[in-house]
C-alpha positions as CSV (number, residue, x, y, z in Angstrom):
1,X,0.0,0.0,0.0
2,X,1.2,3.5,-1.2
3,X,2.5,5.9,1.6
4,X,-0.6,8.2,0.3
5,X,-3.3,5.5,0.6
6,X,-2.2,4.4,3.9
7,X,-3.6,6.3,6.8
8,X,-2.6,7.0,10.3
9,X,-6.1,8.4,11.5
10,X,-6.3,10.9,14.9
11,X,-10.2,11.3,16.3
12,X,-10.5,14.0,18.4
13,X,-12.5,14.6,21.8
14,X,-15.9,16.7,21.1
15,X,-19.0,14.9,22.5
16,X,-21.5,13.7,20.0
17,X,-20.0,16.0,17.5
18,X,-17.9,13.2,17.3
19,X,-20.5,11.1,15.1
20,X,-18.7,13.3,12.0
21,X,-16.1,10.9,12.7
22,X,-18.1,8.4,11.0
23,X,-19.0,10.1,7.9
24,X,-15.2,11.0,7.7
25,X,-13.9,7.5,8.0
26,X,-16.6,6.2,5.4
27,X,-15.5,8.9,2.8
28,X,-11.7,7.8,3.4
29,X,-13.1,4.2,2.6
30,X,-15.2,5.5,0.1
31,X,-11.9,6.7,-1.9
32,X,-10.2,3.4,-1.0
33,X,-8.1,4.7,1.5
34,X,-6.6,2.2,4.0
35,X,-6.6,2.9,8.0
36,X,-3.4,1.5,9.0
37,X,-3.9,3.0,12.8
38,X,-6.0,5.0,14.8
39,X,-5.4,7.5,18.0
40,X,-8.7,8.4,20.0
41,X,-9.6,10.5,22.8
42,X,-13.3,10.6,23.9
43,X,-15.7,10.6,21.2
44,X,-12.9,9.9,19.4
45,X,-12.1,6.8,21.0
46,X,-15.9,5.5,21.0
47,X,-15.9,5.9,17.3
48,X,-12.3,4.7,16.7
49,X,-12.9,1.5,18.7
50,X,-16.2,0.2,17.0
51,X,-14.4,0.8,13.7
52,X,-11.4,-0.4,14.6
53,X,-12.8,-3.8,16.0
54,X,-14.9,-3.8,13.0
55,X,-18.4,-3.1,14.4
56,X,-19.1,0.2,12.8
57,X,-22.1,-0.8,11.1
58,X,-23.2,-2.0,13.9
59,X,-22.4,0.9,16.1
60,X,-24.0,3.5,13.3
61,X,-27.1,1.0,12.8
62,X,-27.5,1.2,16.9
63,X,-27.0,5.2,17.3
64,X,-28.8,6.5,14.7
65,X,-31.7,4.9,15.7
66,X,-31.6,7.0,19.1
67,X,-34.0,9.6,19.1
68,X,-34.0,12.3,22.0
69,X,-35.9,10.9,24.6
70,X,-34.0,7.4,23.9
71,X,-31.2,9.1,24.8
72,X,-32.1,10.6,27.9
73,X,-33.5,7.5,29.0
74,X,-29.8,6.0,28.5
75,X,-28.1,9.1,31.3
76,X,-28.3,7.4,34.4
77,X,-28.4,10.7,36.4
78,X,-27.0,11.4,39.9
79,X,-26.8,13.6,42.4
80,X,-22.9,13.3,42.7
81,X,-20.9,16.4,42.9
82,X,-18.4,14.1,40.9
83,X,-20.1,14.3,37.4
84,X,-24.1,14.2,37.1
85,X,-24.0,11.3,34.9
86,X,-22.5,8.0,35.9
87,X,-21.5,6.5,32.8
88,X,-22.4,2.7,32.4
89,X,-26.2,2.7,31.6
90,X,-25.3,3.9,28.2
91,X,-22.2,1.5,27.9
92,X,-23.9,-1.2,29.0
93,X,-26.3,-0.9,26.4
94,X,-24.4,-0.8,23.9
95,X,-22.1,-3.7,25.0
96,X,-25.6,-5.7,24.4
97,X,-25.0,-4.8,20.8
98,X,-21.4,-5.2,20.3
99,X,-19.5,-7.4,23.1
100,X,-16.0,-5.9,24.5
101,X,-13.4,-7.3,23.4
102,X,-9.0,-6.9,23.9
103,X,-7.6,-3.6,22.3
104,X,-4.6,-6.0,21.2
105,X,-6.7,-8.2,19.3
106,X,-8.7,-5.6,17.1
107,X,-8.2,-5.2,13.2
108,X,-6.5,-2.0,13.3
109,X,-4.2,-0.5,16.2
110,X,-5.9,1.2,18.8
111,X,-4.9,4.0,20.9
112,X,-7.0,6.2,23.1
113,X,-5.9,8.3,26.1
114,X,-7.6,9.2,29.7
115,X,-6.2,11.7,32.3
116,X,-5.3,10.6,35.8
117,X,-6.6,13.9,37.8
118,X,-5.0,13.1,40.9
119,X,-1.1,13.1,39.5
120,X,-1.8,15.0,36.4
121,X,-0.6,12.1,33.9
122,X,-2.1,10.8,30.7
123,X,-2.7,7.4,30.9
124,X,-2.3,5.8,27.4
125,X,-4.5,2.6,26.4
126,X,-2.9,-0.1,23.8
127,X,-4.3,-3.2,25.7
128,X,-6.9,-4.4,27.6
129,X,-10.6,-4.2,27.6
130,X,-11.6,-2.1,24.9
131,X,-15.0,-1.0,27.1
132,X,-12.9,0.5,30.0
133,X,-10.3,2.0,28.0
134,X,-13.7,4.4,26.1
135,X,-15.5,4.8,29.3
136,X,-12.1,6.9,30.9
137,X,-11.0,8.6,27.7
138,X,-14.5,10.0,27.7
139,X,-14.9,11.2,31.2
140,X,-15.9,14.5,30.8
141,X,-15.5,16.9,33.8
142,X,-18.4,17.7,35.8
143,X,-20.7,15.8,33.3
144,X,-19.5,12.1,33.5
145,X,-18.2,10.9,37.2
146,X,-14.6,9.8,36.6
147,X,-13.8,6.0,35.5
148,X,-12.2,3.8,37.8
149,X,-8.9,1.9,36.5
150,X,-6.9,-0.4,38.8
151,X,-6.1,1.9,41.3
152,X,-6.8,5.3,39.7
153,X,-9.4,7.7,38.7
154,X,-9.8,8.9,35.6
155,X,-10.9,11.7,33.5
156,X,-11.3,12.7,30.2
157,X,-8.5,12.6,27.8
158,X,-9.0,15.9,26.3
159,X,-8.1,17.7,29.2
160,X,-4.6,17.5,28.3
161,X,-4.6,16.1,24.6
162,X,-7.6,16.9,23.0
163,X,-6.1,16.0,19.3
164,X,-3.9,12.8,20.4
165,X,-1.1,13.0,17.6
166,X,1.6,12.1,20.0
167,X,-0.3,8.6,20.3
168,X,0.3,7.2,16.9
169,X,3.1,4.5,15.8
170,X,3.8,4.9,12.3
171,X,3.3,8.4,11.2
172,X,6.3,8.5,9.4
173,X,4.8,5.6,7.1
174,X,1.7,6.9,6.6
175,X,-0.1,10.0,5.4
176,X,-1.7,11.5,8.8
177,X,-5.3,12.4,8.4
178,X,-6.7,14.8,11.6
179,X,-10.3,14.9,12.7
180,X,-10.6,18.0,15.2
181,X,-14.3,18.5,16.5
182,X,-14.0,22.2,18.0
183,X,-12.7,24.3,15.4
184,X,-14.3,28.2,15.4
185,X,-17.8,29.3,13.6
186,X,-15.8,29.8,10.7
187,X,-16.2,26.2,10.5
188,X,-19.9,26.2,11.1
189,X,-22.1,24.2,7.7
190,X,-25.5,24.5,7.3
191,X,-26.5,21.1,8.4
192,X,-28.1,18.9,5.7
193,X,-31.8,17.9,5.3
194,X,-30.6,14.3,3.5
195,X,-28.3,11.9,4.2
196,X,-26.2,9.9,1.2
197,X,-29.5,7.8,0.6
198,X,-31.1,10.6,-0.3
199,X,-33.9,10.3,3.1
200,X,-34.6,13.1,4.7
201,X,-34.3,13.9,8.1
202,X,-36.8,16.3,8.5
203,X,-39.9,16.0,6.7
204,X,-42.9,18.2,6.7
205,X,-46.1,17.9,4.8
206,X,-46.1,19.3,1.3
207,X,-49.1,21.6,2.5
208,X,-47.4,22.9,5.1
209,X,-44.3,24.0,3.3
210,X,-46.6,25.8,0.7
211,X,-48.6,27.1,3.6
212,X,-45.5,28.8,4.9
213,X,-43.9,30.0,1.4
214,X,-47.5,31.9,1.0
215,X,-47.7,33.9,4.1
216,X,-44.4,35.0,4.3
217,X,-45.1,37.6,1.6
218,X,-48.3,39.0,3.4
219,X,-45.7,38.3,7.3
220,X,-42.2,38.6,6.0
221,X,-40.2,37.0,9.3
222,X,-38.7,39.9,11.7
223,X,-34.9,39.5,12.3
224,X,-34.3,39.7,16.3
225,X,-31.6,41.4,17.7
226,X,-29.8,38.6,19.6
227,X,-28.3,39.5,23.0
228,X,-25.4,38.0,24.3
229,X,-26.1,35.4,26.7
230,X,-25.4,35.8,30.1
231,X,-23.2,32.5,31.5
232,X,-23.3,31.6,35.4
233,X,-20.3,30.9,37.3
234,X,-20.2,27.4,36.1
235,X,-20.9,28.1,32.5
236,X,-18.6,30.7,32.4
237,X,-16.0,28.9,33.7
238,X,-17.2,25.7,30.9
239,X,-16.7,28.3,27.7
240,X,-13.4,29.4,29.4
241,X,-12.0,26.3,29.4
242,X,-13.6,25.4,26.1
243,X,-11.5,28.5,24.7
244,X,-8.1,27.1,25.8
245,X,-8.8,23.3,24.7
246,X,-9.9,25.1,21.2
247,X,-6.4,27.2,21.0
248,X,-4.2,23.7,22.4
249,X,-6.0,21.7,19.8
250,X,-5.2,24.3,16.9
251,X,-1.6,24.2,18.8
252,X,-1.5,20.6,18.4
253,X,-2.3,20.4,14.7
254,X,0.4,23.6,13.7
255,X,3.0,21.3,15.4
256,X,2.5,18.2,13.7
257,X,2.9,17.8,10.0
258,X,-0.5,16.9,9.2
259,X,-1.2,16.3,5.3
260,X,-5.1,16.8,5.8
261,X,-6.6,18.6,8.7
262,X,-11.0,18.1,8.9
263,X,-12.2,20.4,10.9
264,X,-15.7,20.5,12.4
265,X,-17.2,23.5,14.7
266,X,-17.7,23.4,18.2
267,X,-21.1,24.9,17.8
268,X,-22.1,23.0,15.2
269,X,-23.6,20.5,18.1
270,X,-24.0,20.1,21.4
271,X,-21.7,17.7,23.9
272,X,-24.9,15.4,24.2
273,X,-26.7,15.6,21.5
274,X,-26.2,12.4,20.1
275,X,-30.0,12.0,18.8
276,X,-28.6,13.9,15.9
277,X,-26.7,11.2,14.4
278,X,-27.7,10.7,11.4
279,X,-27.0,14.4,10.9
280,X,-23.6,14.9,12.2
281,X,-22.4,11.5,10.3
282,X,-23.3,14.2,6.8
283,X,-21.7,16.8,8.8
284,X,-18.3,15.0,8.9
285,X,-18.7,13.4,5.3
286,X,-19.5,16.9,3.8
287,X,-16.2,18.3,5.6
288,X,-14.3,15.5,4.6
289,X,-15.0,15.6,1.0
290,X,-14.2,19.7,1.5
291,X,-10.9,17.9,2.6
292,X,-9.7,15.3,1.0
293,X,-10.7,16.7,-2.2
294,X,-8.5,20.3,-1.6
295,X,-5.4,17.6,-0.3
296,X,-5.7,15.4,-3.8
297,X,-5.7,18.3,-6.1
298,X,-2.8,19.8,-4.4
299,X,-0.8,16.1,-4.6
300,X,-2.3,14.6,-7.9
């Protein structure tokens, strides 16, 4: 396999914005690129793993067929000061539809990373069960209680690297293909009303639609003057640190020689909006055809 065909693929953290990693990973197959590794952190790591132990149709069929109040009924809330969410209703559930299995024994190499809070080390996943290693890399702060691993605690691995470059193996043998998930509005797409099948997501009734077209000339909409929001303590201190994982991740990507970089907004979703699968899989396609296209031209 060519150099240029043969991927070393990096997933980055982001919540359910990190279903675009799915849409991204079918266009690189779609252009018969090979994924010779893969480096995950959070989302990253949920969606690497399935594909990398070769459940991702499985793992696609299974999430986008989550609709909102199916996924609320899958947070298994508490009152911890830890994290309101534990953790394991969801991943049990989905271990019902894919079974764990050994990092070492998957199709591709696996790396994800997680964040012992107590020393301050990233702890680095290449064996063991591929369930625990997912459940700690995506231990967001405040949100998900932290994971329990031998002895330790631990949190989310995009607390100290969001865009986990410094995980992979064989970068110098392959052509390195970046996935970042909270990029700036300037990376902001108007999300799509089909997916590659050509079914819509939303779908209203053709009377309605005509309905609306008609009275908008006699009640043209008014464009409101949005006010800034005003952020609590907590919030404020959520979109502060949001701003410095945003700037490290860019940091990240500038330091690494990365030959095609698809970057998705942090707006463009929420961290637990994952009933919007089907959507943010286009998302992710859309920006990696933006991509790879823009990389081929420049190398063909």
């Amino acid at each position: 396999m060519e150099k240029r065909k043969s991927v070393s693929l990096v997933l980055s953290s982001g919540g359910a914005r990190g279903l675009a990693h799915v849409g991204v990973i079918e266009e690189l197959e779609k252009r018969g690129y090979q994924i010779a590794e893969i480096a995950g952190c959070s989302a990253g790591a949920l969606v690497g793993g399935m594909y990398a132990a070769g459940k991702m149709d499985e793992f696609k069929d299974w999430i986008c067929h989550l609709d909102r109040l199916d996924v609320f009924s899958l947070m298994d809330f508490t009152f911890s000061t830890r994290g309101f969410i534990k953790g394991e209703k969801v991943y049990n559930a989905l271990k019902k539809v894919i079974n764990d299995c050994q990092i070492e024994d998957l199709n591709v190499p696996f790396y994800c990373n997680a964040v012992d809070y107590i020393s301050g080390n990233e702890v680095i996943f290449r064996e063991g069960s591929l369930y625990s290693a997912i459940r700690a890399s995506g231990s967001i702060p405040t949100v998900f209680q932290p994971a329990r691993f031998q002895r330790h605690e631990l949190i989310d691995g995009g607390v100290l690297n969001p865009v986990p470059l410094s995980l992979l193996q064989h970068a110098d043998e392959n052509m390195i293909v970046v996935v970042g998930l909270n990029a700036n509005d300037s990376e902001l797409v108007i999300p799509p009303k089909k997916d590659a099948t050509g079914k819509s997501f939303i779908s209203l009734p053709a009377w309605v639609t005509d309905y609306r077209t008609k009275m908008r000339q006699y009640f043209p909409e008014q464009v409101k003057e949005e006010k800034p929001a005003s952020l609590s303590s907590i919030g404020l201190m959520t979109r502060s640190f949001d701003l410095l994982q945003d700037r490290f991740s860019a940091l990240l990507i500038e330091k690494y020689e990365v030959d095609v970089s698809v970057q998705v907004a942090r707006n463009q979703a929420g961290t637990l909006e994952f009933h919007r699968a089907e959507e943010l899989i286009e998302i992710g396609r859309a920006k990696a055809i933006q991509a790879l296209d823009r990389w081929e031209n420049e190398n063909s």
